[in-house]
RODO-2510 file (C-alpha; in nm, 4 decimals, decimal comma):
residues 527
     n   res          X          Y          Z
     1     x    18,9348    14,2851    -4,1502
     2     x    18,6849    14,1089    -4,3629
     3     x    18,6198    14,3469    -4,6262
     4     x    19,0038    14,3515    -4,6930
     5     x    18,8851    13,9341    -4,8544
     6     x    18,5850    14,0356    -5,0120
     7     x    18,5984    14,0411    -5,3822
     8     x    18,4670    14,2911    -5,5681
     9     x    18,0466    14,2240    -5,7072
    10     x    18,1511    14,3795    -6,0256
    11     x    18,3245    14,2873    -6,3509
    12     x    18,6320    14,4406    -6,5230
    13     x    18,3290    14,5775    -6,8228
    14     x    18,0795    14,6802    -6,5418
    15     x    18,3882    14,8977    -6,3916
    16     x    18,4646    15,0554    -6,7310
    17     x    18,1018    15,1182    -6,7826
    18     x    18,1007    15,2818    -6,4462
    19     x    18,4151    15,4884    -6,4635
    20     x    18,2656    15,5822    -6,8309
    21     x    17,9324    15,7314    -6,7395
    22     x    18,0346    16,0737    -6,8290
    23     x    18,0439    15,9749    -7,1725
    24     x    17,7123    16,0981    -7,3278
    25     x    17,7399    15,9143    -7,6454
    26     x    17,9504    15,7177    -7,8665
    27     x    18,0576    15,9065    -8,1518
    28     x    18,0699    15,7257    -8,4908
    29     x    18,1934    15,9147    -8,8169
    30     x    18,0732    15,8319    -9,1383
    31     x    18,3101    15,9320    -9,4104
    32     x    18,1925    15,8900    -9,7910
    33     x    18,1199    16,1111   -10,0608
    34     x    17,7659    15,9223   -10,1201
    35     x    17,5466    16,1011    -9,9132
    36     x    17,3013    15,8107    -9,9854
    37     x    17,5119    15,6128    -9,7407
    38     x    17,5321    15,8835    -9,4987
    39     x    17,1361    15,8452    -9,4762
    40     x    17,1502    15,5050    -9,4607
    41     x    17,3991    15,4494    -9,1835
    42     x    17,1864    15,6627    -8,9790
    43     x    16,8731    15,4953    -9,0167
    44     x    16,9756    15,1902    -8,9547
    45     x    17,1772    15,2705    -8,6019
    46     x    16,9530    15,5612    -8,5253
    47     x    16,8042    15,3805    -8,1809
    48     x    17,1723    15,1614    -8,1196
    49     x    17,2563    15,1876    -7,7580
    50     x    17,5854    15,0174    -7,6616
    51     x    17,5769    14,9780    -7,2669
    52     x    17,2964    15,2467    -7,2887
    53     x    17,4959    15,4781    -7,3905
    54     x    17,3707    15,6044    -7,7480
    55     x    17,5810    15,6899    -8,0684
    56     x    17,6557    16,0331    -8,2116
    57     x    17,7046    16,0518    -8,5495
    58     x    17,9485    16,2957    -8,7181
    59     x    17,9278    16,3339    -9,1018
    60     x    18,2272    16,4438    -9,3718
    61     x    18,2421    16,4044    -9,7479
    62     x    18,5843    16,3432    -9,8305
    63     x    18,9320    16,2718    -9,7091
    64     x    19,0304    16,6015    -9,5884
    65     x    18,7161    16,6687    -9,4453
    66     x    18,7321    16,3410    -9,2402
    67     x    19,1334    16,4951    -9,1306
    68     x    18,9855    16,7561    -8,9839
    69     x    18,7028    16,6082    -8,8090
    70     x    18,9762    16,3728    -8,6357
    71     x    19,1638    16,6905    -8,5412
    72     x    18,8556    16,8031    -8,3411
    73     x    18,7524    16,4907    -8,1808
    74     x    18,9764    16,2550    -8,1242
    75     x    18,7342    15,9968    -7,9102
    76     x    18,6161    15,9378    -8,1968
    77     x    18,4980    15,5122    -8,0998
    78     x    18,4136    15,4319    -8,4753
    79     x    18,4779    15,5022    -8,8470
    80     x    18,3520    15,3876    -9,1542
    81     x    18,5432    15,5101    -9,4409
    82     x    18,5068    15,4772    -9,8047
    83     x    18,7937    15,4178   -10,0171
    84     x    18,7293    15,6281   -10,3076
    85     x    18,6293    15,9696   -10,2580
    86     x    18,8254    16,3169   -10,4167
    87     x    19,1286    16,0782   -10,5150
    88     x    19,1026    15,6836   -10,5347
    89     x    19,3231    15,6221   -10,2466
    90     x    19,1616    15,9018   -10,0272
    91     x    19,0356    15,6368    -9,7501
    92     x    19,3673    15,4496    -9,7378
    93     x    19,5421    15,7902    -9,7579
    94     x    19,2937    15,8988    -9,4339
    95     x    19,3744    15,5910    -9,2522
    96     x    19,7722    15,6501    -9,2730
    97     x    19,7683    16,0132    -9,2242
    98     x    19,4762    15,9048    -8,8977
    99     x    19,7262    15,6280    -8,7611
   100     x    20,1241    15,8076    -8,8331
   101     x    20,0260    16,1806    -8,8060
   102     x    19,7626    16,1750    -8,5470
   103     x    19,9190    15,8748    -8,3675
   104     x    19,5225    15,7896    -8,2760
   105     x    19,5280    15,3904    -8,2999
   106     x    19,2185    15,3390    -8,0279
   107     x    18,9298    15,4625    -8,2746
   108     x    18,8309    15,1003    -8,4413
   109     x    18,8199    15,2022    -8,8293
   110     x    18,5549    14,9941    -9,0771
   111     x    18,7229    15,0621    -9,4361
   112     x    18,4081    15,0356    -9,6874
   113     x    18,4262    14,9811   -10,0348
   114     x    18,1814    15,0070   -10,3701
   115     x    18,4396    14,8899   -10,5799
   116     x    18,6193    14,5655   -10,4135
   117     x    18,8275    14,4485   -10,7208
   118     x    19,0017    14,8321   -10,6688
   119     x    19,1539    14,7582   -10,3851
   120     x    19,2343    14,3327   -10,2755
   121     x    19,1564    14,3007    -9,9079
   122     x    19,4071    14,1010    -9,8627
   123     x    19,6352    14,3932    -9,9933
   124     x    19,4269    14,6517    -9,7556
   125     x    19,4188    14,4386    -9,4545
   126     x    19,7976    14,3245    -9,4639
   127     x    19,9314    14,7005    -9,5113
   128     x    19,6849    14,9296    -9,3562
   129     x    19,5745    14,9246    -8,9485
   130     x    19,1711    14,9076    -9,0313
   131     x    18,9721    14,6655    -8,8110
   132     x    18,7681    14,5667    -9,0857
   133     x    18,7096    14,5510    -9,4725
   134     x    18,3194    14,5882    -9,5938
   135     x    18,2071    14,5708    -9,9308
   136     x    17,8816    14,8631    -9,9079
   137     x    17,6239    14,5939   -10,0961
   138     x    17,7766    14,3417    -9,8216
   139     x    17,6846    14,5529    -9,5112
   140     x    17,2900    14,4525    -9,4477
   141     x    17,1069    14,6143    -9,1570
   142     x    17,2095    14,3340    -8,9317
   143     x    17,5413    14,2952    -9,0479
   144     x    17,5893    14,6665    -8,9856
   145     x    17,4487    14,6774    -8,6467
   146     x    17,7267    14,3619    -8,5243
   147     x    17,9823    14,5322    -8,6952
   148     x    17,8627    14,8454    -8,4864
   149     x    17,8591    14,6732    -8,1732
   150     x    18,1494    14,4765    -8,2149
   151     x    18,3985    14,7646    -8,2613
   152     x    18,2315    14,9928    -8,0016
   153     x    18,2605    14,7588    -7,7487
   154     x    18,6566    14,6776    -7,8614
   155     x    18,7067    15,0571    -7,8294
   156     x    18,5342    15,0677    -7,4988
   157     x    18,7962    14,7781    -7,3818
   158     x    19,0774    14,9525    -7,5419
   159     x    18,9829    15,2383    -7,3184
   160     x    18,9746    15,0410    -7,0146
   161     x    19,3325    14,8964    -7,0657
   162     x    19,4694    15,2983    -7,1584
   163     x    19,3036    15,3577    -6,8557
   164     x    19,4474    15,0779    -6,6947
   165     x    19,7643    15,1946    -6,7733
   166     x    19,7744    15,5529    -6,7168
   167     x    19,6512    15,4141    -6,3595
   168     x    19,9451    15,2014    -6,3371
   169     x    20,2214    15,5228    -6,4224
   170     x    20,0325    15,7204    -6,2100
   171     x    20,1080    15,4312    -5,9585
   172     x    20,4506    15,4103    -6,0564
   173     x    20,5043    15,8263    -6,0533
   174     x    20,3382    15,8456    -5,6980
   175     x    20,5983    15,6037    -5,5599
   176     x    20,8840    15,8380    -5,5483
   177     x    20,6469    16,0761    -5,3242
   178     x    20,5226    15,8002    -5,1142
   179     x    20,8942    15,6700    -5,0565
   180     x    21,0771    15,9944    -5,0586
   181     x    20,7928    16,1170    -4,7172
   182     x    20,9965    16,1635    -4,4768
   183     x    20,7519    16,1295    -4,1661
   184     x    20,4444    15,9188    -4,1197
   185     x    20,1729    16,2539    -4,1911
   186     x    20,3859    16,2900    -4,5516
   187     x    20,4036    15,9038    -4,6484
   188     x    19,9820    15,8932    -4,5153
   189     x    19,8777    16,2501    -4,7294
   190     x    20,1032    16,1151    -5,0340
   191     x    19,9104    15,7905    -5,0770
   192     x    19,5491    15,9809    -4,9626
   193     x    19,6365    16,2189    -5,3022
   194     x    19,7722    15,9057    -5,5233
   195     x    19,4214    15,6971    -5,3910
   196     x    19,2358    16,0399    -5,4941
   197     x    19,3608    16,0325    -5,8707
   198     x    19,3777    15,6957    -5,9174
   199     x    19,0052    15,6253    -5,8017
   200     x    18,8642    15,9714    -5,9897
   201     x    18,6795    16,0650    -5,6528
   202     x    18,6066    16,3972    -5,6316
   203     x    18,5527    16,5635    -5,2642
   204     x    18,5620    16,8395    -5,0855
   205     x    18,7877    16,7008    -4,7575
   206     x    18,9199    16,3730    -4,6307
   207     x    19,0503    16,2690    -4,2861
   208     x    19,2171    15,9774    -4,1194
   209     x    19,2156    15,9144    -3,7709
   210     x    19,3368    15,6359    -3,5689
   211     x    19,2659    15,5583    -3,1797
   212     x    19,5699    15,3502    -2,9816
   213     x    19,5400    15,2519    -2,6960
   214     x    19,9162    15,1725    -2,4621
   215     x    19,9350    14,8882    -2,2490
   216     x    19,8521    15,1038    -1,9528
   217     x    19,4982    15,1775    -2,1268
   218     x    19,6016    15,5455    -2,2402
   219     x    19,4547    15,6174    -2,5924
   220     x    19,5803    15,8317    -2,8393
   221     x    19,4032    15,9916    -3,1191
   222     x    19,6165    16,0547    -3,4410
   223     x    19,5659    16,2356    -3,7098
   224     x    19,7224    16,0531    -4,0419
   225     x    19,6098    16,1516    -4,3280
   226     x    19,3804    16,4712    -4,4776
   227     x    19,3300    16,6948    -4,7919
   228     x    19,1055    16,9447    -4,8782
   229     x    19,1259    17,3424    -4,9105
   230     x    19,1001    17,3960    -4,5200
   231     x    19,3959    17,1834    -4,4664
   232     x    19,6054    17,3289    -4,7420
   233     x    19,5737    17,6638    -4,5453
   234     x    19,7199    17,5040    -4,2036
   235     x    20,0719    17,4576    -4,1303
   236     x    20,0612    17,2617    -3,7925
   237     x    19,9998    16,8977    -3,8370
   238     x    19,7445    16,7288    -3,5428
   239     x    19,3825    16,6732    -3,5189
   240     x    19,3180    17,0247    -3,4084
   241     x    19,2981    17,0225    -3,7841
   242     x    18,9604    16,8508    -3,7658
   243     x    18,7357    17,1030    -3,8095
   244     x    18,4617    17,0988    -3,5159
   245     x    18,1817    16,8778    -3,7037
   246     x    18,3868    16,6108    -3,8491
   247     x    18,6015    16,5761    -3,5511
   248     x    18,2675    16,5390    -3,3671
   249     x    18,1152    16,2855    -3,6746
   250     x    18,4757    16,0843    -3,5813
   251     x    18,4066    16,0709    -3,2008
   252     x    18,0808    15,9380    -3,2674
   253     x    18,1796    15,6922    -3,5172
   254     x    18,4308    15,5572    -3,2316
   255     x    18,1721    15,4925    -2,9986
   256     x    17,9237    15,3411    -3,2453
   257     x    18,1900    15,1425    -3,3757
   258     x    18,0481    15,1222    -3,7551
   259     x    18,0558    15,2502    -4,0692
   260     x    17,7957    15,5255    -4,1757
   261     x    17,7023    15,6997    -4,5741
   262     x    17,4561    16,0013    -4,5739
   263     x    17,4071    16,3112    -4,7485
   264     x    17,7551    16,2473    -4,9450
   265     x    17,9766    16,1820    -4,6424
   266     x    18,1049    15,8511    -4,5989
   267     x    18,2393    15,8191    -4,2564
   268     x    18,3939    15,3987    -4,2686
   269     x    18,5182    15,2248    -3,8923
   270     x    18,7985    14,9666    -3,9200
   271     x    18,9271    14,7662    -3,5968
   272     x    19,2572    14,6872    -3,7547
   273     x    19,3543    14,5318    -3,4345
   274     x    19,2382    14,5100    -3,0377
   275     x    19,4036    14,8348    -2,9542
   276     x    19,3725    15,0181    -3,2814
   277     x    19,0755    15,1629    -3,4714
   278     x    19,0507    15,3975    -3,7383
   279     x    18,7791    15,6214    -3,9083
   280     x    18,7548    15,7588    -4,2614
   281     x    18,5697    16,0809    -4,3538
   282     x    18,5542    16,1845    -4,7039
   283     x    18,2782    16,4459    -4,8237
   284     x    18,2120    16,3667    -5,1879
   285     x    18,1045    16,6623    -5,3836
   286     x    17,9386    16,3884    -5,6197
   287     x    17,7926    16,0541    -5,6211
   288     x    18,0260    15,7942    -5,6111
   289     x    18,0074    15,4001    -5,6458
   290     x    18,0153    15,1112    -5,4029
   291     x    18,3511    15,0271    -5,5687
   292     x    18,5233    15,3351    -5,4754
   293     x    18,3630    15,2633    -5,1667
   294     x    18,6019    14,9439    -5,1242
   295     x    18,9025    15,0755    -5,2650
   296     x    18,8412    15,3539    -4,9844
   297     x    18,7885    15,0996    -4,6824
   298     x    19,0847    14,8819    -4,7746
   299     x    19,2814    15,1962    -4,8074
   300     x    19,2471    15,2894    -4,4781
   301     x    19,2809    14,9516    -4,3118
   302     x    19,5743    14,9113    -4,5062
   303     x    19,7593    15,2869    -4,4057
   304     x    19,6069    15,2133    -4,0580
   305     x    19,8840    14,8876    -4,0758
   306     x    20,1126    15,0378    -4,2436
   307     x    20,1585    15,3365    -3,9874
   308     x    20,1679    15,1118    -3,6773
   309     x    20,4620    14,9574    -3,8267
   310     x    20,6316    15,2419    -3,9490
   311     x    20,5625    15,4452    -3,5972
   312     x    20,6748    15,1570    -3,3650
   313     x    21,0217    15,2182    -3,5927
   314     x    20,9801    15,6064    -3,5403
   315     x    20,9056    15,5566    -3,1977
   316     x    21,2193    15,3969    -3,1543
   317     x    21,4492    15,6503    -3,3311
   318     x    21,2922    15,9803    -3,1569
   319     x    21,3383    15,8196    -2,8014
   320     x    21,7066    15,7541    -2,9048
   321     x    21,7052    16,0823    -3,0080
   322     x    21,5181    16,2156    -2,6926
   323     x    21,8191    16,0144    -2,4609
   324     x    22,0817    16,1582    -2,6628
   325     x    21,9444    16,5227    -2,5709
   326     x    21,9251    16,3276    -2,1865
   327     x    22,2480    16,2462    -2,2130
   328     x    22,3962    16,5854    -2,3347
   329     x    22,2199    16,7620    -2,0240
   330     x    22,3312    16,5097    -1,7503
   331     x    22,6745    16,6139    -1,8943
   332     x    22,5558    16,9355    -1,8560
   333     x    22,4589    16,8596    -1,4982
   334     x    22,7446    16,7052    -1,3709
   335     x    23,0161    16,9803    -1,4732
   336     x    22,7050    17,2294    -1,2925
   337     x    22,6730    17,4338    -1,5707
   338     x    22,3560    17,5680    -1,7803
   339     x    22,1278    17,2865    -1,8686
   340     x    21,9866    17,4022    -2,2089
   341     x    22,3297    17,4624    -2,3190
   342     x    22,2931    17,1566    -2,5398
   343     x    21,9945    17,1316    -2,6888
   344     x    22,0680    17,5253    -2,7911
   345     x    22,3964    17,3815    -2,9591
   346     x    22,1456    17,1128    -3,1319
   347     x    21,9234    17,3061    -3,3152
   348     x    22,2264    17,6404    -3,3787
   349     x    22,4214    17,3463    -3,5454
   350     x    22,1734    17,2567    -3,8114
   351     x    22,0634    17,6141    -3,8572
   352     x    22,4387    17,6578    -3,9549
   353     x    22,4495    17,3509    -4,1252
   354     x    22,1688    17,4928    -4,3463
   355     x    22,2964    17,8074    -4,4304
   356     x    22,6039    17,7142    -4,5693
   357     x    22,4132    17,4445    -4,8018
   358     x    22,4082    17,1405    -4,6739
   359     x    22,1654    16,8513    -4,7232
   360     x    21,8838    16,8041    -4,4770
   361     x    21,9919    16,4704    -4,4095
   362     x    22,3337    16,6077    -4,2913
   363     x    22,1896    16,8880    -4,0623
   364     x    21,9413    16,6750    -3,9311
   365     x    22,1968    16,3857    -3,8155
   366     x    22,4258    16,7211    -3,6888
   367     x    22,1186    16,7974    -3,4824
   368     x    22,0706    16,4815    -3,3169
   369     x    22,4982    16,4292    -3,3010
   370     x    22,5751    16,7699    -3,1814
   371     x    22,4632    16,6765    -2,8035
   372     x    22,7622    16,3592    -2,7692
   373     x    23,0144    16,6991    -2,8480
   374     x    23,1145    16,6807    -2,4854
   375     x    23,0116    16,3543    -2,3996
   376     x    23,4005    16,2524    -2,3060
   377     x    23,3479    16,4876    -1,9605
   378     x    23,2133    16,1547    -1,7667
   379     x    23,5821    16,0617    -1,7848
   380     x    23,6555    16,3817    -1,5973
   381     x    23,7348    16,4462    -1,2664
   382     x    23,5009    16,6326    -1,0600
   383     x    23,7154    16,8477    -0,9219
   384     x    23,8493    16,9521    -1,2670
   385     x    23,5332    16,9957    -1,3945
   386     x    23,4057    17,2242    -1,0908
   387     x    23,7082    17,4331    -1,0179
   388     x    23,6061    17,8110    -1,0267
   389     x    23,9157    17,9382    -1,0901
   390     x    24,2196    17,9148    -1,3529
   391     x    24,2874    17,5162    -1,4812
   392     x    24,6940    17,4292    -1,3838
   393     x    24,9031    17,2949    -1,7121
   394     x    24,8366    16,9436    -1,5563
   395     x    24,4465    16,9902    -1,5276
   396     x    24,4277    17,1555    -1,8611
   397     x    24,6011    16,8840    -2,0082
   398     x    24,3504    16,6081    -1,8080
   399     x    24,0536    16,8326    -1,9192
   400     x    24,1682    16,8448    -2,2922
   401     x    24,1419    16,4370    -2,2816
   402     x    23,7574    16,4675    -2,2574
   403     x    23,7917    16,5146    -2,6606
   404     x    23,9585    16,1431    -2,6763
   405     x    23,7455    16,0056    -2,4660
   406     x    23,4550    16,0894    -2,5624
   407     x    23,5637    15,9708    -2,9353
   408     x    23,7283    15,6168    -2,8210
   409     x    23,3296    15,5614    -2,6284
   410     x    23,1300    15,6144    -2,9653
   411     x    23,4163    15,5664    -3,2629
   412     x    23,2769    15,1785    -3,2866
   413     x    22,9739    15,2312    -3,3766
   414     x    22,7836    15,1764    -3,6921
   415     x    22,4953    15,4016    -3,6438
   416     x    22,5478    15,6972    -3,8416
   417     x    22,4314    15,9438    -3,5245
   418     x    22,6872    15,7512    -3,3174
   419     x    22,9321    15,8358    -3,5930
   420     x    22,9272    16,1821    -3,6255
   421     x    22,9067    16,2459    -3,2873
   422     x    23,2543    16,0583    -3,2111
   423     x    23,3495    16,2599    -3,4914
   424     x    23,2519    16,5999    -3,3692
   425     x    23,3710    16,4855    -2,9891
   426     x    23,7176    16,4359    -3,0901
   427     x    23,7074    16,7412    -3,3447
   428     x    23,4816    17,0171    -3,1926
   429     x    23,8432    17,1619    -3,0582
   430     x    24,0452    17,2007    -3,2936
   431     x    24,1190    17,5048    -3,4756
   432     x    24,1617    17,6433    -3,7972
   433     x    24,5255    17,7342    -3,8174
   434     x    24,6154    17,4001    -3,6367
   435     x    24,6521    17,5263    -3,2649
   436     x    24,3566    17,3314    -3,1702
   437     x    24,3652    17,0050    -2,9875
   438     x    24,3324    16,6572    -2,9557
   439     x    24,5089    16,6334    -3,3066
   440     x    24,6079    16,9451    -3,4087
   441     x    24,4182    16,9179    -3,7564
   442     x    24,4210    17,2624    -3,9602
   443     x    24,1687    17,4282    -4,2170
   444     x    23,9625    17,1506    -4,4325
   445     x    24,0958    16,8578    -4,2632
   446     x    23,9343    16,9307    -3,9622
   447     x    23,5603    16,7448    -4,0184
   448     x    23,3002    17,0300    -4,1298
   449     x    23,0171    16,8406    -3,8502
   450     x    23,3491    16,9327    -3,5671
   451     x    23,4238    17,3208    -3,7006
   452     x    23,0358    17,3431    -3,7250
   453     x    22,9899    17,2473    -3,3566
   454     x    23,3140    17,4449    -3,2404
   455     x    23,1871    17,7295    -3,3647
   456     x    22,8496    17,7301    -3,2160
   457     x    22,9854    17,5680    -2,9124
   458     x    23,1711    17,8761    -2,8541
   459     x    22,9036    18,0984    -2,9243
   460     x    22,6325    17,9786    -2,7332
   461     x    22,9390    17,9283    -2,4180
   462     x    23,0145    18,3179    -2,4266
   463     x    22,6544    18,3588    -2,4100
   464     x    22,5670    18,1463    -2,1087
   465     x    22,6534    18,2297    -1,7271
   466     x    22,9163    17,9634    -1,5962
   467     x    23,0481    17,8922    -1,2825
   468     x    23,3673    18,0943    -1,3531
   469     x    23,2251    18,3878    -1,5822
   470     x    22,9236    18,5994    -1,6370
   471     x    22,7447    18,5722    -2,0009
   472     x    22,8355    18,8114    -2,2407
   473     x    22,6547    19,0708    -2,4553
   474     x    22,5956    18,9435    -2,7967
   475     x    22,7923    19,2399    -2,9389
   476     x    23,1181    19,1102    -2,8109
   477     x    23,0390    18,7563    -2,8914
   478     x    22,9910    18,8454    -3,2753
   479     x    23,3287    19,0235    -3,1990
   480     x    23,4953    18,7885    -3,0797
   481     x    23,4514    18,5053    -3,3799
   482     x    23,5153    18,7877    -3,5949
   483     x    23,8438    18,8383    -3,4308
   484     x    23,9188    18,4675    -3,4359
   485     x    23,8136    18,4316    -3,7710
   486     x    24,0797    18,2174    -3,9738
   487     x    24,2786    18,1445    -3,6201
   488     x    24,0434    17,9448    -3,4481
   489     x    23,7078    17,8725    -3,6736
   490     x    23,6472    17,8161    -4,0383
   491     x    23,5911    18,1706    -4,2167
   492     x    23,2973    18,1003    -4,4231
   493     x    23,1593    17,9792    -4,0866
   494     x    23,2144    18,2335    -3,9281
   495     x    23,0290    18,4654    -4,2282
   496     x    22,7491    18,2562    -4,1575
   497     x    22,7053    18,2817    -3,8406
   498     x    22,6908    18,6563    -3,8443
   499     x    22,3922    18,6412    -4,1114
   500     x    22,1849    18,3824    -3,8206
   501     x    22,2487    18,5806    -3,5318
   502     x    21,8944    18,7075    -3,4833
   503     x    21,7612    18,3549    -3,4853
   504     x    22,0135    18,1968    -3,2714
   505     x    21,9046    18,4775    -3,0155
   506     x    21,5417    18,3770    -3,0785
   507     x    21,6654    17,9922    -2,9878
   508     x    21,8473    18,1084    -2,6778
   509     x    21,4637    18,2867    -2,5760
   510     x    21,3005    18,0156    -2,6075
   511     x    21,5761    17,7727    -2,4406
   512     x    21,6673    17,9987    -2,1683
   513     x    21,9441    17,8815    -1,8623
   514     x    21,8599    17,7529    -1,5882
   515     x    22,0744    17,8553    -1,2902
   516     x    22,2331    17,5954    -1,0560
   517     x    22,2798    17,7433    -0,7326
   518     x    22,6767    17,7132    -0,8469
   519     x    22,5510    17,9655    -1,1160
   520     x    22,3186    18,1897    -0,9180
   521     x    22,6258    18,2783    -0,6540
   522     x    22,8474    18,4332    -0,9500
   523     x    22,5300    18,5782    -1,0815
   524     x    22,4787    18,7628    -0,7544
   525     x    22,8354    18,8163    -0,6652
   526     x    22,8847    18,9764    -0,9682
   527     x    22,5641    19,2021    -0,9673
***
């Protein structure tokens, strides 16, 4: 971690310099009517470099000449202007129309004069934004070349704070992407493009790749963070990514354990702590400095921190998530039914969820909530739960409890997973026109996350073998909500569901039952 203390070998100026090497030249306009001045000016500043970078000089004879040569360049780092020229207020007239109309207040302006008892510089200096007031028989040769040098080098500051600044909303935009990600690879690939502009690098691809190792000595390699045109045309998201010769420049750099830069690849090793290490790759398509160099190396210590923290946290929510799914099939398990019934239910829910316009933050927490729906069955009876045939008034009544029970085990909790899913547990059963049950809640008052998961529940039931039925063909399922469309579910649920039929069937292929030997008897008495 040392090079995240070292300070940077270069000044503020020596940065700007650097950043500003694609300027060729410094352009300086020279606007008087006296071509004898023209001449002059050039002579004198003909060999001027200002941090060897020389001066361009661009010429107009009067004020609406010197408009237009504004209009096509506005870097324009220096002016001198003459007062009089077509009118006697031309100059000042420029300067205004340069300042208000072209809103350009970085080019440093030199107002010169023949006449100084025309126009008071007091008067000129108080209500006109020039950087300087010159009487022409006052500017010698050396005089000209420190006024020169002075304002060049204030408009090559100027440019360093604009750039500054753009640097710092650029900053300020990119946080909304970096905060908004909403997994690790999105939060690591918005800062890797932020770093990209903010730094000017230009390259042709970028990787970051971290080695963990557990606390059984298993390592893990990661990928967090890329760009470039081959992974724009990828969808998956791991370091099969890596394309065969950088992933093999990576392994390398692992087992070298340092930092290499050749042929335009800079390929930086960081031990951010015993267990973790991280490489950089970036190809640059063009030379680049020592300081983007640093900027680059503390960048990727820095994500490298950044996503153990933020995964240790992520960790933690997808193995909640994972046991929730756990607990939904030992549920599952225990009444000896299908166990992929829930996890089917899971991802149906949020497909639903979806369709009918719902945030992703809602069908994502239905997702993960949906499994709890039948979560009060551990307060069940066994021999309720496994009786083949027809449920007595008494049992039905014990098996209807399972709603309340599963609601009074999560309804005191603050976790908003935990909430919906005491929510859908105690709601999943009741109906549209108010025959449901615990409650008996009709039409809108019913929770949308329990008429969500009813419906599905229902659908993906029908569908599954169960110890007292055969599965049915999807055909009569579809008919079936149809039929029971304003009795028992939500109509514009059940409109929905029709549209996602097709993908709910390509769910249940790739989450297929799995027969309990309970299962596999009807199956074979029935066949």
């Amino acid at each position: 971690m040392e090079f995240l203390k070292k300070s940077p070998k270069t000044s503020a100026l020596d940065t700007a310099a650097r950043l500003q090497r694609n300027v060729p030249a410094w352009k300086v306009a020279i606007i008087d009517d006296d071509r004898q001045v023209h001449a002059v000016t050039r002579l004198v500043l003909a060999n001027t470099r200002i941090d060897d970078i020389p001066i361009e000089f661009l010429d107009a004879f009067s004020g609406s000449e010197g408009l237009r040569l504004f209009q096509d360049h506005p870097d324009i780092a220096l002016a001198f202007i003459d007062v009089i020229m077509e009118s006697d207020d031309a100059g000042l007239d420029l300067i205004h129309r340069i300042r208000h109309e072209l809103g350009n207040h970085t080019t440093r302006i030199v107002l010169r004069t023949g006449q100084p008892g025309t126009s008071p510089e007091e008067t000129i200096i108080r209500d006109y934004d020039i950087n300087d007031y010159k009487s022409k028989i006052e500017l010698t040769d050396t005089k000209l070349k420190t006024c020169t040098f002075s304002c060049i080098r204030s408009y090559r500051d100027i440019l360093t704070i604009e750039n500054s600044q753009r640097g710092m909303r650029r900053v300020i935009d990119a946080s909304d992407s970096v905060l908004l990600s909403r997994s690790l690879y999105q939060f690591g690939n918005a800062i890797f493009e932020h770093t990209i502009q903010l730094l000017g690098i230009n390259t042709t691809e970028m990787y970051l790749v971290t080695r963990h190792e557990d606390l059984y000595g298993d390592t893990e390699l990661t990928l967090l963070a890329a760009t470039g045109a081959a992974v724009e045309l990828r969808s998956g998201w791991n370091t099969s990514i890596l394309p065969p010769d950088v992933k093999t420049s990576i392994m390398e750099t692992l087992v070298r354990k340092r930092s290499s830069n050749k042929d335009g690849i800079f390929i930086g090793y960081y031990n951010t702590d015993p267990r973790t290490e991280s490489v950089l790759y970036t190809n640059f398509r063009q030379p680049h400095s020592e300081l983007q160099e640093d900027i680059l190396r503390m960048f990727a210590a820095n994500i490298t921190l950044i996503f153990q923290n933020l995964s240790a946290r992520e960790i933690i929510l997808e193995t909640q998530k994972e046991l929730l799914l756990v607990i939904g099939d030992a549920i599952e398990l225990r009444s000896k039914e299908t166990g992929s019934h829930v996890r089917r239910v899971s991802l149906m829910s949020e497909l639903l969820a979806l369709q009918i316009g719902q945030s992703n933050e809602f069908a994502q927490t239905l997702r993960h909530a949906a499994p709890l729906h039948d979560l009060g069955k551990i307060g069940i009876p066994e021999y309720i739960l496994h009786k083949p045939g027809k449920l007595d008034p008494e049992e039905w009544e014990i098996m209807k409890s399972h709603a309340t029970i599963g609601y009074e085990m999560l309804k005191n909790s603050n976790r908003i997973i935990a909430k919906m899913g005491a929510r859908i547990a105690h709601s999943h059963h009741e109906h549209w026109d108010g025959r449901g049950y615990p409650q008996g809640l009709s039409g809108e008052s019913i929770p949308l996350e329990g008429r969500i998961v009813g419906i599905i529940d229902v659908i993906d039931a029908l569908g599954s073998q169960r110890t007292y039925k055969k599965a049915w063909a999807e055909e009569d399922i579809k008919q079936y909500i149809i039929d029971r469309r304003g009795l028992q579910f939500d109509p514009a649920l059940v409109d929905a569901a029709i549209v996602l039929f097709d993908q709910f069937r390509e769910i249940r292929r790739q989450l297929p039952d799995i027969l309990t030997p309970h299962t596999q008897n009807i199956s074979e008495s029935s066949s």
